[in-house]
N, C-alpha and C positions, 0 to 999 in steps of 0.2 A: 284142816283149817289153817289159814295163814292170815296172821295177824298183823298191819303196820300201822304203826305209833309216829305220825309227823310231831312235830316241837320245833317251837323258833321264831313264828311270827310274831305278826306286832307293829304296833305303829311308829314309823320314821318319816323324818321329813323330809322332801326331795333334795335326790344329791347324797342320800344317807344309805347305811349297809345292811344288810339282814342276813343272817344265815340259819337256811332250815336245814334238820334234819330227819331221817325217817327210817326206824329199826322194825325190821320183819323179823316176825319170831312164828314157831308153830313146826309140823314137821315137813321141817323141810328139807329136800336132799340137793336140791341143785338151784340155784338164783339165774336166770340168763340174763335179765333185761330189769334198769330197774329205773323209773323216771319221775320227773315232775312236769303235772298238769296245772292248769290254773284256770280258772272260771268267775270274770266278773259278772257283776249282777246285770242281770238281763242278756247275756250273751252264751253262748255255747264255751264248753269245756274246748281247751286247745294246750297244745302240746308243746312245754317249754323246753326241756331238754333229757336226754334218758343217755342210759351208758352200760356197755355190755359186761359181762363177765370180764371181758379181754381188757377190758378199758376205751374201748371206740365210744367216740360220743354226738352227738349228734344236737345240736342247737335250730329253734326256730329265729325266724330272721328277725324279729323285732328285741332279740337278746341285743345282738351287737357288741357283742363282746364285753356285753358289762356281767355276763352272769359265769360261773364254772359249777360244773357237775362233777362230784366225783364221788367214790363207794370203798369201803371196807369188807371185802369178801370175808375176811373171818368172821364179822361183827354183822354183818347181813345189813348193813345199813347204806342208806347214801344221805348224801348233802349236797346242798345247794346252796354256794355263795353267790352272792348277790349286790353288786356295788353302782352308784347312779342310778338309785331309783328313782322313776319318773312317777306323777300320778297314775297315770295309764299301768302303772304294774298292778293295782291296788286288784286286790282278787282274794277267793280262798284257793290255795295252791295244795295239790294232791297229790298224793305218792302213789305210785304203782310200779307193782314187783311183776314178773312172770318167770316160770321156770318148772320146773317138777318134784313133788311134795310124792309120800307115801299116798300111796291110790292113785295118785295123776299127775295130769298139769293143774296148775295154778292160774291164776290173772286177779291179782287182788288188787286192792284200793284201801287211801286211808280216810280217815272221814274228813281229812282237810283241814287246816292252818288258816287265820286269816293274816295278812297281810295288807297293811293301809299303808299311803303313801302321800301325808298330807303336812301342810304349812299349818 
């Protein structure tokens, strides 16, 4: 089992910062991949940003460079800052790790962060 713990959201008002973060713990031997999703109400789960082992990172387009992903391989954790929030970010945002645990691979998820983005 592998377990992640997001923390961070919360309500800001547009134009404002948030930073989440989210520590995997459990037995794990290797992290490869580790990102943030986000799912506002009534729409499908979609893919904000993820970052490899290596540090290679990969953004969707409506980030625009207001967001950075980045990770603590000792600490199994990553984070996501987050600056010019519009209301359109408003969503719960979800961590997910992949890599190989004792017995196998992994692909886990965490129960999600809400994040509001309001006047």
């Amino acid at each position: 089992q592998v377990q992640l713990v997001e923390s961070g959201g919360g309500l800001v008002q547009p134009g404002g910062s948030l930073s989440l973060s989210c520590a995997a713990s459990g037995s794990i031997f290797r992290i490869n991949a580790m990102g943030w999703y986000r799912q506002a109400s009534g729409k499908q789960r979609e893919l904000v940003a993820t970052i490899t082992s290596g540090g290679s990172t990969d953004y969707a387009d409506f980030v625009e460079g207001r967001f950075a992903i980045s990770r603590d391989n000792a600490k199994n954790t990553v984070y996501l800052q987050m600056n010019s929030l519009k209301p359109e970010d408003t969503a719960v945002y979800y961590c997910n790790a992949r890599g190989l645990r004792i017995g196998g691979q992994f692909n886990s998820w965490g129960r999600g962060t809400q994040v509001t983005v309001s006047s």
